[in-house]
C-alpha positions as CSV (number, residue, x, y, z in Angstrom):
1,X,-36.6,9.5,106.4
2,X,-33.5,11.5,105.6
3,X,-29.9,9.9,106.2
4,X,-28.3,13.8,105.1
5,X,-29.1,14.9,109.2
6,X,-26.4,12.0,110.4
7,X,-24.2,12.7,107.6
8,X,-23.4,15.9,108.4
9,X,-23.0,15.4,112.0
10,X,-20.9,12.5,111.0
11,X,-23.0,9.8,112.7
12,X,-24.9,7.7,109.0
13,X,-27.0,5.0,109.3
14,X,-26.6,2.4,106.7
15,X,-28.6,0.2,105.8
16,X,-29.1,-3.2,106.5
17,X,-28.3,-5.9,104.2
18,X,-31.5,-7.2,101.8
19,X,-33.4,-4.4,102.6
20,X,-32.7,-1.7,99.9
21,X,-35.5,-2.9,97.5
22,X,-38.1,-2.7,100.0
23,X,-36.6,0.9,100.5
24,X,-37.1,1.6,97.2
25,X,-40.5,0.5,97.2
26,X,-41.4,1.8,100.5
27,X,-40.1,5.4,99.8
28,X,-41.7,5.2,95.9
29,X,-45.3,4.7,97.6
30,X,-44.6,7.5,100.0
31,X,-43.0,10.2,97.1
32,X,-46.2,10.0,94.9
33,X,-48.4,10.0,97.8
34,X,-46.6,13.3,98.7
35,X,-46.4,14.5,94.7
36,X,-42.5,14.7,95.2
37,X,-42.2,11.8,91.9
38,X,-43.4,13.3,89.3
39,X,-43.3,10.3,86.4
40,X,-43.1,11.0,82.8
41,X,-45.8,9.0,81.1
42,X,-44.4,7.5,77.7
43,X,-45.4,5.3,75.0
44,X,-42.9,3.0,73.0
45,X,-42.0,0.9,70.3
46,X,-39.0,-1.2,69.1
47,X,-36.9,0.0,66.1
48,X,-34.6,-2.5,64.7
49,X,-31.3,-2.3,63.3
50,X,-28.7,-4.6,63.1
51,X,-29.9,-7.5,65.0
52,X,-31.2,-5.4,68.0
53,X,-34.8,-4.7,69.1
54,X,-34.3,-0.8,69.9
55,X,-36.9,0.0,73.0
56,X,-37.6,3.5,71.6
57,X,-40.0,5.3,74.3
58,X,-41.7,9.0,73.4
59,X,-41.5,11.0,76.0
60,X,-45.1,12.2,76.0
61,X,-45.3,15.2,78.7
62,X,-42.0,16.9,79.0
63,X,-44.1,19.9,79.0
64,X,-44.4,19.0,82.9
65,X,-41.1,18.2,83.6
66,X,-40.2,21.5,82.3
67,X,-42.6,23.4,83.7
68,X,-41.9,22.0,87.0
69,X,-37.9,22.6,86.7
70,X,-38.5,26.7,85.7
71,X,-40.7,26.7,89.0
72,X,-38.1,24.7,90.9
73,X,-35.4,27.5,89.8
74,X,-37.3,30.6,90.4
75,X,-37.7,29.5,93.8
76,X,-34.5,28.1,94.7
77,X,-32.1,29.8,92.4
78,X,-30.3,33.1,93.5
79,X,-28.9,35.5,91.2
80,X,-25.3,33.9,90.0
81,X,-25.5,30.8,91.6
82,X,-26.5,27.9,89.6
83,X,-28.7,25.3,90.6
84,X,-28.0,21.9,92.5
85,X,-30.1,19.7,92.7
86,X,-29.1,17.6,95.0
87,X,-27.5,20.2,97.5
88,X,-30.0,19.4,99.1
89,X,-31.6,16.7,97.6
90,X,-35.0,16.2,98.4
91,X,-36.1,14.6,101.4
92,X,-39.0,13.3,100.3
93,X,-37.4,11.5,97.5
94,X,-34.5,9.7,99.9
95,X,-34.1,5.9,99.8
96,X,-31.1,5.2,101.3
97,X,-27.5,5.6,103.2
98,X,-25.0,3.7,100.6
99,X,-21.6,5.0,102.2
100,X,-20.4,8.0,104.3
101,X,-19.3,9.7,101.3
102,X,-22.9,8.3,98.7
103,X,-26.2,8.3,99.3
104,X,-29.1,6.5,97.6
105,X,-32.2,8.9,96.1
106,X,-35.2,8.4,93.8
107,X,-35.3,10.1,90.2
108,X,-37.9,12.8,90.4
109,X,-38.4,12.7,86.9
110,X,-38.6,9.3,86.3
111,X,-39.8,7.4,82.7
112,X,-38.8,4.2,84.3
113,X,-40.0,2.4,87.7
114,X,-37.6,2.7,91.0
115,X,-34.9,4.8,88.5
116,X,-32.3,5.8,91.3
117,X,-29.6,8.6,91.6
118,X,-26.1,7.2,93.5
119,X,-24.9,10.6,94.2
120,X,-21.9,11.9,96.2
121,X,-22.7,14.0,99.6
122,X,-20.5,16.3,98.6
123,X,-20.5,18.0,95.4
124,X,-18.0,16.7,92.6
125,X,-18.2,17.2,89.2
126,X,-19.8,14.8,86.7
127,X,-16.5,15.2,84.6
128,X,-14.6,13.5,87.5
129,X,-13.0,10.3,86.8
130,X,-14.9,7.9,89.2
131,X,-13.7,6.7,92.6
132,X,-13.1,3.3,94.4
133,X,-15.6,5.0,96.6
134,X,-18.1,5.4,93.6
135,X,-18.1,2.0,93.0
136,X,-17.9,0.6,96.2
137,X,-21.7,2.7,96.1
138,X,-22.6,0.8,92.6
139,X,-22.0,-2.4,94.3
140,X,-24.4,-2.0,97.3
141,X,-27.0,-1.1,94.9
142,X,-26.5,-4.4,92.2
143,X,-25.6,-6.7,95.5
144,X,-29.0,-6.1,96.0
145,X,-31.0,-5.1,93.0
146,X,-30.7,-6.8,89.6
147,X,-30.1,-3.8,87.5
148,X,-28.3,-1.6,84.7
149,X,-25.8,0.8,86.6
150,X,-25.0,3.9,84.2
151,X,-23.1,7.3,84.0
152,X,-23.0,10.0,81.7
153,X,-19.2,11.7,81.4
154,X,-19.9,15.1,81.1
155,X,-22.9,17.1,79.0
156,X,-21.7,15.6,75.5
157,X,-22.1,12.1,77.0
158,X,-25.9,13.2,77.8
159,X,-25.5,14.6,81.9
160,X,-28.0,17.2,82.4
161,X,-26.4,18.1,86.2
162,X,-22.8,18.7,87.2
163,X,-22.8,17.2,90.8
164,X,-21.6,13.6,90.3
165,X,-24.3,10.9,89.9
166,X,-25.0,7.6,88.5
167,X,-28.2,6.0,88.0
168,X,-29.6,2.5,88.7
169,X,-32.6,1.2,86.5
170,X,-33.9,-2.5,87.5
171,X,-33.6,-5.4,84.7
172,X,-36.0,-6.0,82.8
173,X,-36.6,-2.6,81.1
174,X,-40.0,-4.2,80.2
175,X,-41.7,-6.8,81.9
176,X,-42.0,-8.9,78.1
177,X,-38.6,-7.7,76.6
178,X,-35.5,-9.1,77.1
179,X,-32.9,-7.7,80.0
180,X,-31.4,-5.2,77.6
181,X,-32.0,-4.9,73.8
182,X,-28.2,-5.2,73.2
183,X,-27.7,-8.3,74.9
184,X,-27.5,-10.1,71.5
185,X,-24.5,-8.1,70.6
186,X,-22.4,-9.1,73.6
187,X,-22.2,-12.8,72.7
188,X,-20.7,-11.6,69.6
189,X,-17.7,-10.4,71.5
190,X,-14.5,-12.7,71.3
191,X,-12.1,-12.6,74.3
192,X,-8.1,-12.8,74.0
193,X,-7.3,-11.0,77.1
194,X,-9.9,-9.5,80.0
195,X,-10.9,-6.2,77.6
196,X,-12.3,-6.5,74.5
197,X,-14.6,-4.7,72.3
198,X,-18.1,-5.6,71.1
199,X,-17.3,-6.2,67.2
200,X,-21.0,-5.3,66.0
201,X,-20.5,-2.2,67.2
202,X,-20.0,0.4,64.4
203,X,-17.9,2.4,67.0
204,X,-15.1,2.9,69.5
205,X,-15.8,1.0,72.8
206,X,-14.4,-1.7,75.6
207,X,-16.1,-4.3,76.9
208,X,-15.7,-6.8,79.9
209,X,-17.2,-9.4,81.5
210,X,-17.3,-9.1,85.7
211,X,-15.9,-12.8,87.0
212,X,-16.8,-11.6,90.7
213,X,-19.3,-14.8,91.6
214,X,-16.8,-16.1,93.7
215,X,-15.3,-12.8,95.5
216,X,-17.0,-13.2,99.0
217,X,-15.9,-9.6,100.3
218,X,-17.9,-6.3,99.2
219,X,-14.6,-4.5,99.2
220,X,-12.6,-7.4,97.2
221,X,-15.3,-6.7,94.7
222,X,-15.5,-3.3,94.4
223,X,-11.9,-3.1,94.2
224,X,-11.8,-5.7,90.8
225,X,-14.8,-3.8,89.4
226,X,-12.9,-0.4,90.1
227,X,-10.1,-1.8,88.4
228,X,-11.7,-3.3,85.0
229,X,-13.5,0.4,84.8
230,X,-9.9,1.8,84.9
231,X,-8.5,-1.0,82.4
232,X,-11.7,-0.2,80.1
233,X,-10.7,3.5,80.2
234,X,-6.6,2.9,79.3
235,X,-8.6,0.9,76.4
236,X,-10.6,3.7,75.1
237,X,-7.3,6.6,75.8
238,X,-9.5,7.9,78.0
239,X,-7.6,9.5,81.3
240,X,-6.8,12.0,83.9
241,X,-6.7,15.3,81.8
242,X,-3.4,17.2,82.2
243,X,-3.2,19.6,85.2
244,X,-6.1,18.2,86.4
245,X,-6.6,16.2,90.0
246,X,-9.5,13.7,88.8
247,X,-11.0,15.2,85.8
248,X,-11.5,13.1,82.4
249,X,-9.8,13.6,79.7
250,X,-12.7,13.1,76.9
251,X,-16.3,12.4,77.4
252,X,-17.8,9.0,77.4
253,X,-21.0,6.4,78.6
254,X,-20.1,3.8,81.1
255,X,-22.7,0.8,81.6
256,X,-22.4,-1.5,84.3
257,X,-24.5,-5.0,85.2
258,X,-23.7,-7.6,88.1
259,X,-22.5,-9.9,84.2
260,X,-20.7,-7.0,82.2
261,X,-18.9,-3.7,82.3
262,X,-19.1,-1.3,78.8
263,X,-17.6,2.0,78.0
264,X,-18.5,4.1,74.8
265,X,-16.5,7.3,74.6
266,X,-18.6,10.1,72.7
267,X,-18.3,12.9,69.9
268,X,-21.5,14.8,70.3
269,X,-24.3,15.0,72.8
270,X,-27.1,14.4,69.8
271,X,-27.4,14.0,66.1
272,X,-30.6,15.8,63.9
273,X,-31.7,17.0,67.8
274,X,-32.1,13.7,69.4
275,X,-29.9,13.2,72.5
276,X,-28.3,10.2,73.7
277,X,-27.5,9.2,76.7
278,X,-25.8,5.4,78.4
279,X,-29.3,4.4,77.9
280,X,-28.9,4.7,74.0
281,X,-25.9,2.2,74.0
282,X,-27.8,-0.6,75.9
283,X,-30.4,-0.1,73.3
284,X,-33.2,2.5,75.1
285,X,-33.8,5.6,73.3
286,X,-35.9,8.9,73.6
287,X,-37.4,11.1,71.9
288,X,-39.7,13.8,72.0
289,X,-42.7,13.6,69.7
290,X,-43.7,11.7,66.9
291,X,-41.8,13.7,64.6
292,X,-38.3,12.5,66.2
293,X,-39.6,9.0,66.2
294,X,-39.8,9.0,62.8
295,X,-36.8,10.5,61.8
296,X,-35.2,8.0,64.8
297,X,-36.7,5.4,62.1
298,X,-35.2,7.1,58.8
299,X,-31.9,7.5,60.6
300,X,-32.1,4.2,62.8
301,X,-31.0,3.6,66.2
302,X,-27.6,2.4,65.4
303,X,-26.3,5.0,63.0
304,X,-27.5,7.3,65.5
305,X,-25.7,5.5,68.0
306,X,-22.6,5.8,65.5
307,X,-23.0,9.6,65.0
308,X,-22.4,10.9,68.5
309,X,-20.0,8.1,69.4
310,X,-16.4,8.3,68.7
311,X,-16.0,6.7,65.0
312,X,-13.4,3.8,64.5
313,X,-11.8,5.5,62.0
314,X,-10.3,8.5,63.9
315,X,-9.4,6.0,66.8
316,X,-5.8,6.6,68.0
C-alpha cells in the first residue's frame, strides 16, 4: 500500500487516471479499520456576517487529538530532533503516488471526510514559496476530485508542521450547504485585468478566476495555474525574501478550486485565542468549546477574519 518503497529506489508507481477517488475511499475504509484515522467528531452551526453563512464547527474532542500527538512524540521523538510527521508518513494512511517528487496521504486528524495532505517526499519548509512541481501535484488531485485545494504560509498563516504540505477537502463542505460559504462574495468581484481583489472583503487579498476548460495538457495547466499563483503573489508584495533561495517573504493563505484561485496575506495566527487557518477565508471556522463559539458570535466571523489578515490600510 505504500508508494515511499519505489520512491526511494527511484522506481514510483503512479496512478492511473480516474482512479484517485476510489483510492481515497479504498484507503479511508482500510485506515479506520486499522485505527490509523483517528476523526475529530464536531458539531456546527452558521454565523453570519456580511452576506455570508459562516460554517462554524466546534471541535468537540481535541482532548484525543492531543493526547494521541504527546504519545506519538514520546515514541518517536529523540532528544533535539524535532518531529516530522511525515518523514515517514504513515503507511497506513497512504492514498497515492502524485509525482516523483509528491505523494498523496490521508489527514490523520481529520474533522472533514477524505481531507488529504499533498506533501513533498522530501522535506521543504512550509515557508517555501511553492513550486511548478507543487502544483503540477494540486492539479492531479482537482483533475480528479472536485475540491478546495489550500496552504497555510508559515505558522502565523495557521501551519501546525514545517515539512511542506497542502491539503485537499472535497466540495461540498456539507452535503445541504453551498460549495463554499464565500461563494457569494466572489460574484462581487469586478475584473479589469486577470487579478483582482474580492471588494467585500474588509482586507488585503488577490483574486482570479482559472480559464483552463480548454487547456487539454496537464502540464499546460499546471504551468498557467503556477503562473496566476505567482501573479496573485506580485499583487499582494508577497516574494522571495532577500538572501533567501525559495523562502516567502511574509506569511499568507492561498485557496485554490478547479473555478478560482485566492490569496490572503496574514498579520497574526489568531485573534482573542481563536486560530485561523485558509479554511477561515473560504468561510469554515473552528473553535474549541462553546465558550469560543460565542465570543466567535460577539466578535463575528468576518472581523475576525479582518484581525489576523493584513488590513487595507497599511497596504503598501
Amino acid at each position: 500500500m505504500s508508494g515511499e518503497k519505489s520512491a526511494s529506489q527511484g522506481r514510483i508507481t503512479l496512478l492511473q487516471p480516474g482512479m484517485l477517488w476510489q483510492r481515497v475511499k479504498e484507503q479511508t475504509e482500510y485506515a479506520l479499520t486499522k485505527q490509523a484515522l483517528l476523526t475529530i467528531p464536531t458539531e456546527f452551526e452558521f454565523v453570519e456576517q456580511d452576506g455570508v453563512c459562516f460554517l462554524v464547527r466546534v471541535l468537540s474532542n481535541l482532548v484525543r487529538k492531543d493526547a494521541a500527538k504527546k504519545e506519538q512524540l514520546k515514541q518517536i521523538v529523540r532528544p533535539g530532533k524535532e518531529f516530522n510527521p511525515f518523514l515517514p508518513y504513515e503507511q497506513d494512511l497512504f492514498v497515492a503516488d502524485l509525482s516523483d517528487t509528491h505523494v498523496c496521504i490521508l489527514n490523520k486528524y481529520n474533522v472533514v471526510d477524505y481531507h488529504l495532505l499533498i506533501i513533498t517526499r522530501a522535506f521543504e519548509e512550509q515557508e517555501s514559496l511553492l513550486t511548478l512541481e507543487d502544483f503540477a501535484a494540486v492539479q492531479a488531485c482537482l483533475a480528479e476530485i472536485d475540491g478546495l485545494v489550500f496552504y497555510n504560509g508559515g505558522k502565523v498563516a495557521g501551519a501546525s508542521q514545517r515539512h511542506k504540505h497542502l491539503q485537499l477537502v472535497p466540495l461540498p463542505f456539507i452535503p445541504s450547504g453551498s460549495q463554499i460559504p464565500i461563494e457569494p462574495l466572489l460574484a462581487s468581484a469586478k475584473f479589469q485585468s486577470s487579478i483582482t481583489t474580492i471588494p467585500r472583503f474588509p482586507f488585503v487579498n488577490a483574486y482570479t478566476r482559472l480559464n483552463v476548460k480548454n487547456i487539454e495538457s496537464p502540464l499546460a495547466t499546471t504551468e498557467v495555474t503556477f503562473e496566476c499563483y505567482r501573479t496573485l503573489l506580485k499583487n499582494v508584495g508577497i516574494e522571495n525574501a532577500p538572501g533567501s533561495e525559495n523562502k516567502q517573504s511574509a506569511p499568507y493563505n492561498l485557496l485554490v478550486t478547479r473555478q478560482w484561485m485566492l490569496i490572503v496575506p496574514r498579520s497574526q495566527e489568531s485573534f482573542e485565542s481563536i486560530s485561523v487557518n485558509s479554511l477561515g477565508f473560504a468561510g469554515s471556522l473552528f473553535v474549541k468549546n462553546e465558550q469560543q463559539m460565542q465570543l466567535l458570535k460577539d466578535i463575528g466571523p468576518m472581523t475576525l477574519l479582518k484581525k489576523v489578515a493584513k488590513s487595507v490600510s497599511s497596504e503598501q
